[in-house]
N, CA, C and O atoms as a GROMACS GRO file, in nm:
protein
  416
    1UNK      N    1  11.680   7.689  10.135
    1UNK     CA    2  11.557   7.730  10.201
    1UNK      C    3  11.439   7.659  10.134
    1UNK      O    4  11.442   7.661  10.011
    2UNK      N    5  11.346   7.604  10.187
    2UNK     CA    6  11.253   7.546  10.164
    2UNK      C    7  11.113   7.643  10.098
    2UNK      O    8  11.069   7.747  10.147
    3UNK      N    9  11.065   7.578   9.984
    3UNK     CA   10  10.980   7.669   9.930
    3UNK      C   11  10.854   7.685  10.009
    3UNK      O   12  10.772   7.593   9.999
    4UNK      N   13  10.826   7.781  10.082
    4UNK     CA   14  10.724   7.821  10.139
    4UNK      C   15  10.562   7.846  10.078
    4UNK      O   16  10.476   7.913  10.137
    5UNK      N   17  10.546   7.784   9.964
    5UNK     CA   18  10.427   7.758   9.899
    5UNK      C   19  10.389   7.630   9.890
    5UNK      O   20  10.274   7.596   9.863
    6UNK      N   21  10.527   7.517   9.921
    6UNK     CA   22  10.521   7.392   9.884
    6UNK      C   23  10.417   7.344  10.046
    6UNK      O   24  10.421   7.394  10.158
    7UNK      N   25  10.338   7.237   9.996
    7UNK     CA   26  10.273   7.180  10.096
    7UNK      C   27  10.384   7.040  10.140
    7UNK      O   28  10.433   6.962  10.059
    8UNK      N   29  10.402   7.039  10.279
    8UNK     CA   30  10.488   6.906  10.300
    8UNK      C   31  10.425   6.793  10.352
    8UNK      O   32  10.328   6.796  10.429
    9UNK      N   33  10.474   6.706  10.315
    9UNK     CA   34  10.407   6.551  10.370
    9UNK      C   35  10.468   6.533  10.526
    9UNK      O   36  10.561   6.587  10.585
   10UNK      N   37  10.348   6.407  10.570
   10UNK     CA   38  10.359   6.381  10.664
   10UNK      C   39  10.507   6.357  10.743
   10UNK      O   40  10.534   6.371  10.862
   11UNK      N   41  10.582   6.322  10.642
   11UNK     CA   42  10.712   6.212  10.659
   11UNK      C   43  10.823   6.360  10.727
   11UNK      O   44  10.907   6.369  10.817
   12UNK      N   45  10.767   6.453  10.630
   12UNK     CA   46  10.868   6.603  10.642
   12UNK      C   47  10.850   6.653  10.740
   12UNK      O   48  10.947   6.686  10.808
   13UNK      N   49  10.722   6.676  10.784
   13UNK     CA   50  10.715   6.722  10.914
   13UNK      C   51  10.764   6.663  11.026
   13UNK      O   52  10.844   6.707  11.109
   14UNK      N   53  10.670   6.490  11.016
   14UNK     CA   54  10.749   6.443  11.124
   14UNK      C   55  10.910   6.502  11.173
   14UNK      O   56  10.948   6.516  11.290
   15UNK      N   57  10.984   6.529  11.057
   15UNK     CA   58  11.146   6.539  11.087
   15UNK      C   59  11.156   6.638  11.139
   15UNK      O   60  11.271   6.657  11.177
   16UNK      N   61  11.051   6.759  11.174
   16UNK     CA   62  11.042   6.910  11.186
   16UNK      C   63  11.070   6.888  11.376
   16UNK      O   64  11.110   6.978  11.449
   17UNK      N   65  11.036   6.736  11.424
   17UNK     CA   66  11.063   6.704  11.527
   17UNK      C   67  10.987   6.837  11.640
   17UNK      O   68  11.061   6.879  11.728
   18UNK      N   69  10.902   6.873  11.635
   18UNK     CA   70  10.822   6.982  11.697
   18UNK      C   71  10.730   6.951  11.860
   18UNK      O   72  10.613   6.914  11.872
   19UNK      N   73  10.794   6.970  11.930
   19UNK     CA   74  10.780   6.892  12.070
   19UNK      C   75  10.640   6.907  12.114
   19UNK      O   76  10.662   7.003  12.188
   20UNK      N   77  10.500   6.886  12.127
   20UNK     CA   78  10.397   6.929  12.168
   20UNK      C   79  10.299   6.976  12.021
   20UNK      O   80  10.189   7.030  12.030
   21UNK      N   81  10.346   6.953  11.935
   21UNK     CA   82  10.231   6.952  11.805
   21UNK      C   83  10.205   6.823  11.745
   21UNK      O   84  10.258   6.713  11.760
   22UNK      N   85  10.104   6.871  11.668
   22UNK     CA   86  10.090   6.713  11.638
   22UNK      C   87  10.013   6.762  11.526
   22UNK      O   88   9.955   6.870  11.536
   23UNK      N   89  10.003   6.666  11.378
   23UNK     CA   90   9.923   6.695  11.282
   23UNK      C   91   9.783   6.671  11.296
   23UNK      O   92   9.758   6.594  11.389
   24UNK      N   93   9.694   6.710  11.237
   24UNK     CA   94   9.549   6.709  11.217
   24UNK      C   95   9.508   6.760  11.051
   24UNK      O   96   9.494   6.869  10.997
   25UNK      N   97   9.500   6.637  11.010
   25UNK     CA   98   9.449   6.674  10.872
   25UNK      C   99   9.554   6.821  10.815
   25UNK      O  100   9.666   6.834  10.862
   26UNK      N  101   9.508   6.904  10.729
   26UNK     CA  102   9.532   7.027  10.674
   26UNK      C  103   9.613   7.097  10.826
   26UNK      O  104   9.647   7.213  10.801
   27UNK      N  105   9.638   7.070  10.920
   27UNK     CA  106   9.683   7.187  11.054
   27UNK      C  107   9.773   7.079  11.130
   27UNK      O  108   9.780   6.956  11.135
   28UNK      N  109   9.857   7.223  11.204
   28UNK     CA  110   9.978   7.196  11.297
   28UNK      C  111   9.892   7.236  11.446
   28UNK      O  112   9.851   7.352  11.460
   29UNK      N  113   9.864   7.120  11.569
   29UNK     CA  114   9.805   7.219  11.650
   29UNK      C  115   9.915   7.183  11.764
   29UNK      O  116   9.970   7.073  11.766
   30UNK      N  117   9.942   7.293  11.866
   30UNK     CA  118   9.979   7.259  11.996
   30UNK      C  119   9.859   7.318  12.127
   30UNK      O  120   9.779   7.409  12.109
   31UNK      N  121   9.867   7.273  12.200
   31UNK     CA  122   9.832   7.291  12.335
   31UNK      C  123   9.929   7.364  12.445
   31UNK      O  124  10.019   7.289  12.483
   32UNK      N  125   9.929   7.443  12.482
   32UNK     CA  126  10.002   7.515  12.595
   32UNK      C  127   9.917   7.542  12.750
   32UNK      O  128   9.802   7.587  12.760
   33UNK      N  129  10.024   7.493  12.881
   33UNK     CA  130   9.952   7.497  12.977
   33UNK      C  131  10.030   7.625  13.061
   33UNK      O  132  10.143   7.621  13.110
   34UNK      N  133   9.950   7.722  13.060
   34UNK     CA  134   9.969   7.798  13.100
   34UNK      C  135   9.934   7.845  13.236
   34UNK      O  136   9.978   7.948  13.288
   35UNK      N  137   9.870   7.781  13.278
   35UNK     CA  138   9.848   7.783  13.405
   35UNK      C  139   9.767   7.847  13.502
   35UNK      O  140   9.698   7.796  13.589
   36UNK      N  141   9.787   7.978  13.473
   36UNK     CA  142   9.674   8.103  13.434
   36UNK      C  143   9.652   8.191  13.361
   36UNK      O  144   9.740   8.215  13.278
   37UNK      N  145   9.539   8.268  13.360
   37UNK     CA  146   9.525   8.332  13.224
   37UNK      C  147   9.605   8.446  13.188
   37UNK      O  148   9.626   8.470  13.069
   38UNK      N  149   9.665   8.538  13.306
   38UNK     CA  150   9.753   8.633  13.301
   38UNK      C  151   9.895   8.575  13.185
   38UNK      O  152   9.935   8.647  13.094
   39UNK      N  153   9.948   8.448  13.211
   39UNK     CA  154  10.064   8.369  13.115
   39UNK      C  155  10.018   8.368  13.051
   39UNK      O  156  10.084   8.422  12.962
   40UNK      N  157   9.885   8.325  12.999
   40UNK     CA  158   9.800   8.290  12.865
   40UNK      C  159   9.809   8.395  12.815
   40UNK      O  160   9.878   8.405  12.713
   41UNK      N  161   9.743   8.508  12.868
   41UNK     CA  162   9.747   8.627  12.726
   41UNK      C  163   9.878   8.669  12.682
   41UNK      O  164   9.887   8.686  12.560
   42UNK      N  165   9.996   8.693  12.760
   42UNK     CA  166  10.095   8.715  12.784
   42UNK      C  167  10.157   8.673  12.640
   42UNK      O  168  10.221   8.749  12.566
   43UNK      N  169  10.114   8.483  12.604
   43UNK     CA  170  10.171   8.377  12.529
   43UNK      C  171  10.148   8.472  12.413
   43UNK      O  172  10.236   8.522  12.343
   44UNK      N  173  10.020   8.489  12.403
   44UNK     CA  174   9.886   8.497  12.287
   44UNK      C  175   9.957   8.651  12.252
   44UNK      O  176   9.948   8.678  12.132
   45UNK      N  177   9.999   8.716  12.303
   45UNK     CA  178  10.059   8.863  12.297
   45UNK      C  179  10.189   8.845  12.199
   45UNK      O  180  10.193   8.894  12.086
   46UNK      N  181  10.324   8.748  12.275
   46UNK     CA  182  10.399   8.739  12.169
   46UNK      C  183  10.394   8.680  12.048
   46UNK      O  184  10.463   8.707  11.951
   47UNK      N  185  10.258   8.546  12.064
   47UNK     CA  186  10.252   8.484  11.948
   47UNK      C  187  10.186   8.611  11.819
   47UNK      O  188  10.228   8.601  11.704
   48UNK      N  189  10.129   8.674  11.840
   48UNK     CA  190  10.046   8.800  11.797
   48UNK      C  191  10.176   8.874  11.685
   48UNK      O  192  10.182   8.908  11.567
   49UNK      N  193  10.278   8.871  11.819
   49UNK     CA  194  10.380   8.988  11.733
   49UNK      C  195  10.440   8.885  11.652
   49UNK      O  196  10.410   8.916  11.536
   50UNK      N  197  10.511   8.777  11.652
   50UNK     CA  198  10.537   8.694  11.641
   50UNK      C  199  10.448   8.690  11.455
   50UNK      O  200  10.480   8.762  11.360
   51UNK      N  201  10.372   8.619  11.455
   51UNK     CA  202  10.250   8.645  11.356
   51UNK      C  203  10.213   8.780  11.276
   51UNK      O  204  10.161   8.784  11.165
   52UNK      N  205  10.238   8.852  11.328
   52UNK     CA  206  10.257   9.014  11.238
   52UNK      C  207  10.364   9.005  11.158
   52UNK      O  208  10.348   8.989  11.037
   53UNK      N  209  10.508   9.014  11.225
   53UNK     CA  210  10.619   8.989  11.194
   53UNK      C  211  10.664   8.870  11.042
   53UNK      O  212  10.742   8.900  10.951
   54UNK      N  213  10.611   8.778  11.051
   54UNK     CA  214  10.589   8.667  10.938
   54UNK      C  215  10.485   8.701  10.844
   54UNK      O  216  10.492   8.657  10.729
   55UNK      N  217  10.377   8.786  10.886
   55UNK     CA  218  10.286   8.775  10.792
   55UNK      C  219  10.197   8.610  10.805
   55UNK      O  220  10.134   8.540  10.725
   56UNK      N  221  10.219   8.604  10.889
   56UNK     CA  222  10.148   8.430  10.850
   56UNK      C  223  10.010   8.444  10.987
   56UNK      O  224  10.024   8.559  11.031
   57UNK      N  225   9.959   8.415  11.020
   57UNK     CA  226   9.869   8.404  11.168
   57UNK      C  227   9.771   8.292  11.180
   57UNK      O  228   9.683   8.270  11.097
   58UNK      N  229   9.797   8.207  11.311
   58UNK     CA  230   9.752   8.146  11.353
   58UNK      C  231   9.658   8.143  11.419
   58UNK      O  232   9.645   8.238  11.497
   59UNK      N  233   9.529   8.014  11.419
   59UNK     CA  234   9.418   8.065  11.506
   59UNK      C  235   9.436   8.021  11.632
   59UNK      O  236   9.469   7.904  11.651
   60UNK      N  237   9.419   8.100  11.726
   60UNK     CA  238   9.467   8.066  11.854
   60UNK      C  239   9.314   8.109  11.928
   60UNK      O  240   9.236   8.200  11.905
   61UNK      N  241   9.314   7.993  12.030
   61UNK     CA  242   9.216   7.996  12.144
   61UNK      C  243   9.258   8.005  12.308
   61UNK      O  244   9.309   7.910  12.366
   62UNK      N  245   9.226   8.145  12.379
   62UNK     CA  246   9.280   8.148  12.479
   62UNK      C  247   9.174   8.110  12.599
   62UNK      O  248   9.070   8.174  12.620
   63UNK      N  249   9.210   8.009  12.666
   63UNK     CA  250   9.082   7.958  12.789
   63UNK      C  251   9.193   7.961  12.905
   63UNK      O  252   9.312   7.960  12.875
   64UNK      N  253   9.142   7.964  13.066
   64UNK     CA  254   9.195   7.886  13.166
   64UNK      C  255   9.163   7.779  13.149
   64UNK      O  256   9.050   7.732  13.131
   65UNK      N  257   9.298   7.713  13.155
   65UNK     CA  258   9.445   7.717  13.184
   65UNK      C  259   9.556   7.718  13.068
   65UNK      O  260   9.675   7.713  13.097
   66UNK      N  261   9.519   7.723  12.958
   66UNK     CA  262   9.551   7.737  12.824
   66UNK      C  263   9.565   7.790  12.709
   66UNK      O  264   9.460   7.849  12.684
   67UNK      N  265   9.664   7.804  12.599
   67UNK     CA  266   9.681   7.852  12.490
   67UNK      C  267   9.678   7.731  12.358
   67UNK      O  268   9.782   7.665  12.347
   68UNK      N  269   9.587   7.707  12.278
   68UNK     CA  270   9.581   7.642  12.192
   68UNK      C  271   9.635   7.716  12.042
   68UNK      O  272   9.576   7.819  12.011
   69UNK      N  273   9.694   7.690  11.993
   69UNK     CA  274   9.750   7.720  11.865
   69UNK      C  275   9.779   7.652  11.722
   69UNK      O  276   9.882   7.610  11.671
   70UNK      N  277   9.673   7.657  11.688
   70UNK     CA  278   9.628   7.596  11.531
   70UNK      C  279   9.692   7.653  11.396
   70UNK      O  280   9.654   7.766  11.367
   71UNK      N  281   9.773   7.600  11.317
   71UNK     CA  282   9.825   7.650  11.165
   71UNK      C  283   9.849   7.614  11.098
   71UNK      O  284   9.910   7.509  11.118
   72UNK      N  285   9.830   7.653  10.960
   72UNK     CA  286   9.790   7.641  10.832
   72UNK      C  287   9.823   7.719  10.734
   72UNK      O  288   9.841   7.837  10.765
   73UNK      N  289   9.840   7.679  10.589
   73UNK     CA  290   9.888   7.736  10.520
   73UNK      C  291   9.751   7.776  10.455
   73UNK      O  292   9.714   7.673  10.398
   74UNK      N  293   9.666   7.866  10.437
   74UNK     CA  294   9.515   7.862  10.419
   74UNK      C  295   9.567   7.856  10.262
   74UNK      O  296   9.540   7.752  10.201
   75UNK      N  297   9.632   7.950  10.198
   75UNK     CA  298   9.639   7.990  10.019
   75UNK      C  299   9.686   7.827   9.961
   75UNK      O  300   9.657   7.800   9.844
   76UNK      N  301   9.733   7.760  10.015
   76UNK     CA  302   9.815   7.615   9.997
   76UNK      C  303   9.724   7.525   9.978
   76UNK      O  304   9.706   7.453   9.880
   77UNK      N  305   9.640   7.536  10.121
   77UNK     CA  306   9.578   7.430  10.175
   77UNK      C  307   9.626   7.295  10.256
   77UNK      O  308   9.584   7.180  10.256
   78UNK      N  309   9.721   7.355  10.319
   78UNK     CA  310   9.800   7.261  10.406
   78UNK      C  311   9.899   7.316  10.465
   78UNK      O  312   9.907   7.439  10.470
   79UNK      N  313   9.994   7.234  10.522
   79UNK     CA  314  10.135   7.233  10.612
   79UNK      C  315  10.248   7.252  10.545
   79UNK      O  316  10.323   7.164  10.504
   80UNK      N  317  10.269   7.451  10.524
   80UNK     CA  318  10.417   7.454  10.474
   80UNK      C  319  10.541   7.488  10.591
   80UNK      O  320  10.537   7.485  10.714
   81UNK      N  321  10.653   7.522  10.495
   81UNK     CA  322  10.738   7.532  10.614
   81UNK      C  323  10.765   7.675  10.687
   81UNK      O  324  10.848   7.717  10.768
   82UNK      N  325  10.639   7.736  10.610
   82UNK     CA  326  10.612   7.880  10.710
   82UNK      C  327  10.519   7.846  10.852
   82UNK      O  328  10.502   7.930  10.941
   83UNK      N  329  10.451   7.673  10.856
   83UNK     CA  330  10.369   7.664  10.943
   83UNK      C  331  10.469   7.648  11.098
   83UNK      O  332  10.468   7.690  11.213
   84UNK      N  333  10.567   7.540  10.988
   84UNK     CA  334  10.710   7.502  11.088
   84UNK      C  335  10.785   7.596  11.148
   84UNK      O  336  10.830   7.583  11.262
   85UNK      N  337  10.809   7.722  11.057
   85UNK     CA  338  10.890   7.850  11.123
   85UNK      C  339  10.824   7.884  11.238
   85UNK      O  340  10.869   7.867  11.351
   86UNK      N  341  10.730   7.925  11.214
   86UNK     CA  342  10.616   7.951  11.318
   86UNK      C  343  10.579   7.908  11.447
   86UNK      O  344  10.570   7.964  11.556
   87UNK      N  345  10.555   7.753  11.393
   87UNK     CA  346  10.546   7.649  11.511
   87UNK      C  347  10.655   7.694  11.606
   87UNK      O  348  10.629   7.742  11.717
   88UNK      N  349  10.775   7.679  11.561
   88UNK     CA  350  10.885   7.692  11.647
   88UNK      C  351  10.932   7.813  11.712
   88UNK      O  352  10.993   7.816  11.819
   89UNK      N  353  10.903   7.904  11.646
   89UNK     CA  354  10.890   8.044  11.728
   89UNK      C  355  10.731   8.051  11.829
   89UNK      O  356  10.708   8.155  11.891
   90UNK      N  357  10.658   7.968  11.835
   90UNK     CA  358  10.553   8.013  11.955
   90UNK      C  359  10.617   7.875  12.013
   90UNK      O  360  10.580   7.880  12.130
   91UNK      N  361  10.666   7.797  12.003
   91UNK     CA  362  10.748   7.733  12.106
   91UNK      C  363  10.848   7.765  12.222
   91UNK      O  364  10.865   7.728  12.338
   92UNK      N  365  10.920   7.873  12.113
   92UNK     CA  366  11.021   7.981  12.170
   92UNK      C  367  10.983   8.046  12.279
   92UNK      O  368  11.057   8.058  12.378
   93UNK      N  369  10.891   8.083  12.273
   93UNK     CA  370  10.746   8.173  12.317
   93UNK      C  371  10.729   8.103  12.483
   93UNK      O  372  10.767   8.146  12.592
   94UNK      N  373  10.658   7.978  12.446
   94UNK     CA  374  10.635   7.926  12.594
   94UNK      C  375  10.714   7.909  12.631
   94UNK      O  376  10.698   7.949  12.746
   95UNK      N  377  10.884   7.845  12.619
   95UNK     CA  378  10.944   7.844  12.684
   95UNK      C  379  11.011   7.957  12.749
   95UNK      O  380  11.041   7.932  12.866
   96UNK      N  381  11.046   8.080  12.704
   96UNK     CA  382  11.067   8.220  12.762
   96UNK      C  383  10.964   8.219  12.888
   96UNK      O  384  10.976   8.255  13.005
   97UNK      N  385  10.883   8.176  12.829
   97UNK     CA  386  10.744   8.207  12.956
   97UNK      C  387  10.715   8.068  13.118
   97UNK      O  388  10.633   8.073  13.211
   98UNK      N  389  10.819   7.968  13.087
   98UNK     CA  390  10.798   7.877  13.148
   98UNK      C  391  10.679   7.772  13.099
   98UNK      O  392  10.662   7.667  13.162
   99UNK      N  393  10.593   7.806  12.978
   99UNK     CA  394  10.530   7.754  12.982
   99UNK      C  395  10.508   7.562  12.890
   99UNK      O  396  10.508   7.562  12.767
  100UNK      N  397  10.494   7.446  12.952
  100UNK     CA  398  10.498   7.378  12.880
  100UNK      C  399  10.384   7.341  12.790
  100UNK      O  400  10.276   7.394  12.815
  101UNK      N  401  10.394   7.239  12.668
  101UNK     CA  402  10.291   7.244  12.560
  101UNK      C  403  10.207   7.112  12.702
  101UNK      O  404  10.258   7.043  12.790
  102UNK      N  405  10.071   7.131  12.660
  102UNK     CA  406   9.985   7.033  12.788
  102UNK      C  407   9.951   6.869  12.729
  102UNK      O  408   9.942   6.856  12.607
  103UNK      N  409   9.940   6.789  12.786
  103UNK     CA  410   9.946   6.722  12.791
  103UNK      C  411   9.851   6.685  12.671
  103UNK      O  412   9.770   6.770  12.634
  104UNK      N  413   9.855   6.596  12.625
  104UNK     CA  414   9.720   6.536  12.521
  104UNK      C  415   9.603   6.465  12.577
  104UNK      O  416   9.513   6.426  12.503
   0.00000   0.00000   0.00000
């Protein structure tokens, strides 16, 4: 298991192979097109429990037609592999929901 305090490099993540995120400095962000806002909160609902559950929480912005989802290891100061667990469970997320990550 990967130490969840450790900050990972670019190279590590890349391998995290995470379909619809993309790095930004210190953050993991995706885009979700949700289509309307009823799916959107819906997303933002499991990502919520989702985020309780870990203890970890992401900043998320809910607009029509979209769910944006930003994360970070704030105590680190970067991209651990609690950002990656994460990532991949609100991935989980849209896809239960039909929803794909939106376009760039």
């Amino acid at each position: 298991m990967a130490d969840p305090k450790k900050t990972l490099t670019p190279a590590e993540i890349a391998e995290a192979e995470l379909t619809g995120w993309h790095q930004d400095g210190e953050t993991l962000t995706a885009r979700f097109a949700s289509g309307d806002f009823a799916t959107g909160l819906e997303l933002v609902v499991r990502i919520g429990a989702s985020a309780e559950e870990a203890n970890h929480h992401p900043d998320l912005t809910l607009t029509y037609p979209e769910v944006t989802a930003t994360l970070s290891s704030h105590d680190v100061g970067g991209i651990t592999s609690r950002d990656l667990d994460l990532a991949r469970r609100i991935s989980e997320h849209a896809a239960a929901l039909e929803v794909a990550p939106a376009a760039s």
